[in-house]
C-alpha positions as CSV (number, residue, x, y, z in Angstrom):
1,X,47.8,34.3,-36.7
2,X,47.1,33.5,-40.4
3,X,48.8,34.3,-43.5
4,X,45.8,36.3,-44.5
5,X,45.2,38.2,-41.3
6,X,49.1,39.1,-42.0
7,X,49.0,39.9,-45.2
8,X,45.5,42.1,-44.6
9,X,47.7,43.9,-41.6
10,X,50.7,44.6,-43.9
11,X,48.7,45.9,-46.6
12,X,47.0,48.2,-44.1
13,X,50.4,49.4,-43.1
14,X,50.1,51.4,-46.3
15,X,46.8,53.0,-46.0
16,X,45.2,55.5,-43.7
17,X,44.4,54.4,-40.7
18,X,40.4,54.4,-40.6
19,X,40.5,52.4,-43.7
20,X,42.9,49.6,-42.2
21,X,40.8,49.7,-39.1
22,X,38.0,48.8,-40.9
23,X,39.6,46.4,-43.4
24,X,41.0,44.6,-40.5
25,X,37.6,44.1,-38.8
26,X,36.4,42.9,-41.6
27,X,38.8,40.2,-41.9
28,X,38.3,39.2,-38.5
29,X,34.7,38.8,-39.0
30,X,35.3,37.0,-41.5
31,X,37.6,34.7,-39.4
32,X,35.1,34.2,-36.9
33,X,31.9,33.0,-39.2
34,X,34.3,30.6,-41.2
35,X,34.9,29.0,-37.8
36,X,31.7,29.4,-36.8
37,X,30.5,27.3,-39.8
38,X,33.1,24.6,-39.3
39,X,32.1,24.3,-36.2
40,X,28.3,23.8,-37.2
41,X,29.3,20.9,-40.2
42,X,31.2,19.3,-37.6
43,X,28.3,18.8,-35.2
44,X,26.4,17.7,-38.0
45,X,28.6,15.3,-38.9
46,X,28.7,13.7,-35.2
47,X,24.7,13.7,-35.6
48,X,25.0,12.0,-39.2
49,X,27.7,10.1,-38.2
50,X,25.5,8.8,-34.8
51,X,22.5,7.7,-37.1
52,X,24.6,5.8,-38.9
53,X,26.1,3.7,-36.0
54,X,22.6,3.1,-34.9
55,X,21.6,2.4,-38.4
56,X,24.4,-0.2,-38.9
57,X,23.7,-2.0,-35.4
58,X,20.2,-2.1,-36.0
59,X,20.1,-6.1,-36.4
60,X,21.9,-5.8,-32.7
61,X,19.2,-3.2,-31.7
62,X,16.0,-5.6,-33.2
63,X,17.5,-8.8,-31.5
64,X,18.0,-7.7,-28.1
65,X,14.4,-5.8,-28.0
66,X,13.1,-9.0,-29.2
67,X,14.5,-11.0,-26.7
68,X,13.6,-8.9,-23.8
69,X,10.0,-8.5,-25.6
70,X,9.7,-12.4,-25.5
71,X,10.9,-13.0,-21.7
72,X,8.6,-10.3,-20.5
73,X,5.7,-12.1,-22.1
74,X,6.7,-14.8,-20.5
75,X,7.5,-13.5,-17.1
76,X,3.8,-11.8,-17.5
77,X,2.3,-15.2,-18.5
78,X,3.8,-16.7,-14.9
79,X,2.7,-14.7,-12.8
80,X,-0.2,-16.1,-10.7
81,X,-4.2,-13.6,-11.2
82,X,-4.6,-12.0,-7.7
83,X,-8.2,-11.1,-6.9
84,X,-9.2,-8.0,-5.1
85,X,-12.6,-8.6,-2.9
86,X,-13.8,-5.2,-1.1
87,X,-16.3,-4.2,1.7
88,X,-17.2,-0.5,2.3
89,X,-18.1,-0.2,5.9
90,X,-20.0,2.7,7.8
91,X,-19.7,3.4,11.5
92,X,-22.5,2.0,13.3
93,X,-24.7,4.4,15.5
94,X,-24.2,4.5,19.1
95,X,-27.8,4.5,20.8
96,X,-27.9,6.6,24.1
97,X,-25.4,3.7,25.8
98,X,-22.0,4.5,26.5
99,X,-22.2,8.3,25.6
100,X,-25.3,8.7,27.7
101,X,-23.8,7.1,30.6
102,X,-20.3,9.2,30.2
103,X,-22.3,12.8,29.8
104,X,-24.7,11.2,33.2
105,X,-21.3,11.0,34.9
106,X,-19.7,14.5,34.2
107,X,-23.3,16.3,35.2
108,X,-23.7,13.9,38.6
109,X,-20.2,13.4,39.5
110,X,-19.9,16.5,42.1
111,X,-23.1,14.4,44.1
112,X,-21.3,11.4,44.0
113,X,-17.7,12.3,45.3
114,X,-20.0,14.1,48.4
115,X,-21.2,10.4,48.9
116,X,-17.4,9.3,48.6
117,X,-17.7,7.7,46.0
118,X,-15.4,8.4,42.4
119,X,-17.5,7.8,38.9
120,X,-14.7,9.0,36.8
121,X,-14.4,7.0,33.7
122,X,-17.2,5.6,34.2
123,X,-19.1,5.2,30.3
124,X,-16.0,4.9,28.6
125,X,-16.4,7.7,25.7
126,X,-13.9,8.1,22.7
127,X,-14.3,6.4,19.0
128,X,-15.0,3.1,18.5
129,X,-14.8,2.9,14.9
130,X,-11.0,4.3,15.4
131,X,-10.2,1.8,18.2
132,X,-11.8,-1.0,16.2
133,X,-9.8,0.0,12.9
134,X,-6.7,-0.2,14.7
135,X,-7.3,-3.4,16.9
136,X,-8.4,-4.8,13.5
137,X,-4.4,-4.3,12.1
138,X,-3.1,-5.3,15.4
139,X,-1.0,-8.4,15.7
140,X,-2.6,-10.1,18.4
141,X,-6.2,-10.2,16.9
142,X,-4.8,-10.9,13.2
143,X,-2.9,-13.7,14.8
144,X,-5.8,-15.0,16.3
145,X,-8.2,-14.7,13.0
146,X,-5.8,-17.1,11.3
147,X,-5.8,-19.5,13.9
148,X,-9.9,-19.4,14.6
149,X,-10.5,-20.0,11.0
150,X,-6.9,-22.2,10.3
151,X,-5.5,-19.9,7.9
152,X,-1.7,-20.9,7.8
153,X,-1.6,-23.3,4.7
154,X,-3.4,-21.6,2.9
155,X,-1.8,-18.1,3.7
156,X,1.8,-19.3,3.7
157,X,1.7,-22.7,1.5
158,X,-0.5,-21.7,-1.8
159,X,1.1,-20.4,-4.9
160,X,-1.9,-20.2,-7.5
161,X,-5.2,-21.1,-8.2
162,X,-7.2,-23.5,-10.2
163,X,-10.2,-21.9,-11.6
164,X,-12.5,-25.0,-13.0
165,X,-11.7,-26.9,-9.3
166,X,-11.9,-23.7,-7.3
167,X,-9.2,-25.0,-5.2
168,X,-6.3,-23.7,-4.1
169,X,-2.6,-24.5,-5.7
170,X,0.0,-25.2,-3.1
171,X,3.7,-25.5,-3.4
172,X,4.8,-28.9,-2.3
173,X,8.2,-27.5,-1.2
174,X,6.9,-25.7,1.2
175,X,3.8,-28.0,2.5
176,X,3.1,-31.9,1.6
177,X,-0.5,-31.6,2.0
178,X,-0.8,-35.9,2.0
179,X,1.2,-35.7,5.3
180,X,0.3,-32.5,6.2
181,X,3.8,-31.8,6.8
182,X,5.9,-28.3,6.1
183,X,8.7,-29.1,4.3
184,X,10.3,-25.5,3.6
185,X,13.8,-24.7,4.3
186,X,14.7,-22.1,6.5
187,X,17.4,-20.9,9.0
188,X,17.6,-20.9,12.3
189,X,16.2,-19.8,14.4
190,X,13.3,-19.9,11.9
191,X,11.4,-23.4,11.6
192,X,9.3,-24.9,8.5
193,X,6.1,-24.2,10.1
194,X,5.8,-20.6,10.1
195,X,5.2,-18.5,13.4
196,X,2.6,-16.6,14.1
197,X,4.5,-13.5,13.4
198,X,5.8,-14.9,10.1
199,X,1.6,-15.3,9.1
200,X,1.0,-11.8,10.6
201,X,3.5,-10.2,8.2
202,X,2.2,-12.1,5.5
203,X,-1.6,-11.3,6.1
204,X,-0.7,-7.7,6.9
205,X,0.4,-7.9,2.6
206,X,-2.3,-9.1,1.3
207,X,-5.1,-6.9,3.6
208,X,-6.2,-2.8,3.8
209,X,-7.7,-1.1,5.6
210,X,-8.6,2.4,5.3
211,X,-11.3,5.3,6.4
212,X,-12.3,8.3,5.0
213,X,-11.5,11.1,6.4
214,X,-14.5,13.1,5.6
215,X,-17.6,10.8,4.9
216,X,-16.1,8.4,7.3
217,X,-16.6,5.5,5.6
218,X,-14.1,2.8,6.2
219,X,-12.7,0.3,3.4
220,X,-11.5,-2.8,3.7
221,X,-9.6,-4.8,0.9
222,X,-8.3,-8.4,0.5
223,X,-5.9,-9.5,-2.4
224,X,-5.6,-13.4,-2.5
225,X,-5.3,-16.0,-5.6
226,X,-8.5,-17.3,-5.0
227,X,-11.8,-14.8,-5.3
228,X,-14.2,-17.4,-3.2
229,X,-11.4,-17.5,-0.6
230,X,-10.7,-13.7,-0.6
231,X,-14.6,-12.5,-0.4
232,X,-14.8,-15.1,2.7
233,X,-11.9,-14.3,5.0
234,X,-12.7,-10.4,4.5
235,X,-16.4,-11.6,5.8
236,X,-14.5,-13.2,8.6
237,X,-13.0,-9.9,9.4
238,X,-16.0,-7.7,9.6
239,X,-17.8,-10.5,11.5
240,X,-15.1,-11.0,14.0
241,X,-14.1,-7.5,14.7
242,X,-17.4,-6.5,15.5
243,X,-17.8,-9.8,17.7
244,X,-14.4,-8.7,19.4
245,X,-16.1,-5.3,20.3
246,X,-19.2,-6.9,21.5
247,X,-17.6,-9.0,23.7
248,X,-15.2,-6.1,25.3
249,X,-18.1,-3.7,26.0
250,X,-20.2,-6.3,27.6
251,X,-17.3,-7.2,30.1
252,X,-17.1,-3.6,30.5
253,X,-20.6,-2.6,31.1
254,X,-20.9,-6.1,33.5
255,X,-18.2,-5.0,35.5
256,X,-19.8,-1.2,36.0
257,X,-22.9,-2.9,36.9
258,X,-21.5,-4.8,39.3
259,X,-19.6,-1.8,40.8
260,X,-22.6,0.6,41.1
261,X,-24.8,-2.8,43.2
262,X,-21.8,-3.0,45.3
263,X,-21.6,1.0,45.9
264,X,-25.1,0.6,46.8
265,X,-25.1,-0.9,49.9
266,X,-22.7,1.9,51.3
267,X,-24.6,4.8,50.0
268,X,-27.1,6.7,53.1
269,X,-28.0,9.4,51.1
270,X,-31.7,8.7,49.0
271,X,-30.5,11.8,46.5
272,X,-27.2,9.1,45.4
273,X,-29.2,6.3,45.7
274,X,-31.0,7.8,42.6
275,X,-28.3,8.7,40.8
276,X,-26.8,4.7,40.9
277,X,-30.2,3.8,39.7
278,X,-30.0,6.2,36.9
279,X,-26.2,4.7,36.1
280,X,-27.2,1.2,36.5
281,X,-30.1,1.6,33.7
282,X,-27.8,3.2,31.2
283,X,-25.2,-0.2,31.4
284,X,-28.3,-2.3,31.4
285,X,-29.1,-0.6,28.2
286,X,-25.5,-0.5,27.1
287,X,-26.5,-4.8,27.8
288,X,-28.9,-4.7,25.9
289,X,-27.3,-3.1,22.5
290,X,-24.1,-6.0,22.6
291,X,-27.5,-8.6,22.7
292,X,-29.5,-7.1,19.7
293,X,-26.9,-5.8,17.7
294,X,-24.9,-7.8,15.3
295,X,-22.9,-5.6,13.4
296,X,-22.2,-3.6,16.7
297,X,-19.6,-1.0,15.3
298,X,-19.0,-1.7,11.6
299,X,-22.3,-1.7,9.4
300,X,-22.0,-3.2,5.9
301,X,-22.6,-0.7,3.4
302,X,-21.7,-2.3,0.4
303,X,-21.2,-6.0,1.4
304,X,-17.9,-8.4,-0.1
305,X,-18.2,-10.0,-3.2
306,X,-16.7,-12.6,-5.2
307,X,-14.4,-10.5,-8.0
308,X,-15.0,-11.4,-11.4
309,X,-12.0,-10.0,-12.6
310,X,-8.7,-10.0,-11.5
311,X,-6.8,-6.8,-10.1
312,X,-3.2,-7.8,-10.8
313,X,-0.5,-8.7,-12.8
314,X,-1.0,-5.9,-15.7
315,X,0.2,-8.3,-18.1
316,X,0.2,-5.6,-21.3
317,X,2.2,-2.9,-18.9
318,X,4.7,-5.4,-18.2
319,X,5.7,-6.1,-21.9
320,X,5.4,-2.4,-23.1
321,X,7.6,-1.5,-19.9
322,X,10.0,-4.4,-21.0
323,X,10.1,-4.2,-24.4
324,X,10.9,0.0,-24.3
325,X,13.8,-1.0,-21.4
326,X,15.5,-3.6,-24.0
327,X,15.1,-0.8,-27.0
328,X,17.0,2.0,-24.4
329,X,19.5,-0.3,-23.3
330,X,20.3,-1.8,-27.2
331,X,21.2,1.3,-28.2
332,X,23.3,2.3,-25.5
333,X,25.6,-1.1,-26.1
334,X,25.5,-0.2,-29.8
335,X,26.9,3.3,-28.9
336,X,29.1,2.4,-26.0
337,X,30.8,-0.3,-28.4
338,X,31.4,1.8,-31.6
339,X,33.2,4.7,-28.8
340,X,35.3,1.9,-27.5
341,X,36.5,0.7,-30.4
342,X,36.8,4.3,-32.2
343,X,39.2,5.3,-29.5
344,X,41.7,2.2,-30.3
């Protein structure tokens, strides 16, 4: 306790008691605000005394922003313009065909299985956009696109672009294009040419694919270092996919053909005979759609185009991001440094 609290008790000793009462909460008010104000210069001082640590490590503060200012301008000028082409995609319409033949099948199936004879899955049915979109990202036809249109040095070998030649840049340590040799190092059990799963990985980084859930509309993106190069493989793409789907169905509706002839023969009742007819006519048809149709079940809405403009690096983020990460972590080593050596 302190001399004056004392001193206010022992002179209250000789007054009544409501008066020393009082008295003696006054002085203990007192008491409290005088701390209270301390308290409140001393947290200005740590403020003050802050700003002036920052203040006098400022030429620490400007020097490291300056330098990480200057490398991220750099490490923005180095990295390589990736292009962006883009296709927008509609499903195309399915003409009587498969879905006619399927809902032929459910209303004339109880006449056939009295003739013995089973029609069930006959007509296929389901989506074909969604079974195209996801053989399109599988690894077995990706694998095959790159090696139909020899896609591997380019895919796995370049490293930039040269604008005025429109050529591609490759990295000799990887591929010696004079010897056509690869040259990159690896380990085991990796090799120097890349495998087809090593290209599929890498293909799947640079390519999106993507439908909309309610207009349906599918897009399809391609990010490469050349533009030319990127617009053409993602034409490859929409040609090959719908070539891929062409071919299965036709297989398909062949093989049904062939099935209902066959059944033919065995049928004795003219009432089935008509109904093989009927399911004969719809593959025919179904024969004739794979013949006429080129873009079979992807129609070009908006077709690919060479981009003009390139999609990434965003070369002024980069430096702002870098340049605000060197001024936070400057004045953090200024701070941590002054503690450190204020506590010896």
């Amino acid at each position: 306790m302190s001399k004056s609290v004392e001193s206010s008790i022992g002179n209250s000793q000789a007054m009544p008691n409501g008066v020393s009462a009082q008295l003696l909460q006054q002085q203990l008010l007192q008491q409290q605000l005088l701390l209270q104000n301390t308290q409140n210069q001393d947290d200005e001082i740590d403020l003050a005394e802050l700003w002036r640590v920052i203040w006098a490590g400022k030429f620490t503060i400007i020097i490291i922003t300056m330098f990480f200012a200057l490398a991220s301008v750099f490490f923005a000028l180095s990295q390589p313009n990736i292009y962006k082409a883009s296709a927008i995609l509609a499903p195309a319409s399915s003409e009587s065909g498969a879905g006619g033949l399927g809902a032929m099948a459910g209303q004339l199936g109880g006449l056939a299985s009295i003739a013995g004879i089973n029609l069930a899955g006959v007509g296929g049915g389901g989506d074909k956009t969604v079974l195209a979109l996801e053989i399109l990202k599988s690894r077995s036809f990706i694998e095959k696109f790159i090696t139909k249109h020899d896609l591997l040095v380019p895919l796995m070998a370049s490293k930039n672009w040269d604008m005025t030649t429109d050529t591609l840049i490759l990295d000799k340590k990887i591929y010696d294009e004079a010897s056509t040799a690869w040259l990159r190092e690896v380990k085991a059990p990796q090799k120097p040419k890349p495998s087809p799963w090593e290209a599929y990985q890498e293909f799947l980084d640079i390519f999106t694919v993507s439908q909309d859930k309610t207009t349906f509309m599918v897009s399809i993106y391609i990010e490469f270092y050349s533009p030319t190069l990127a617009k053409q493989w993602l034409s490859w793409l929409i040609e090959d996919i719908n070539e891929y789907m062409r071919e299965q169905d036709q297989v398909e509706a062949q093989a049904s053909i062939d099935y209902l002839t066959n059944q033919l023969a065995n049928i004795k009742v003219a009432t089935m005979e008509t109904v093989f007819y009927q399911l004969i006519e719809e593959q025919t048809k179904n024969m004739m759609l794979t013949e006429v149709k080129d873009e079979y079940v992807l129609k070009t809405i908006d077709p690919a185009q060479v981009p003009d403009v390139k999609d990434t690096p965003k070369r002024a983020l980069i430096v702002v991001l870098g340049t605000m990460f060197a001024g936070i972590l400057s004045v953090l080593i200024v701070l941590i440094r002054y503690f450190k050596t204020s506590k010896k």
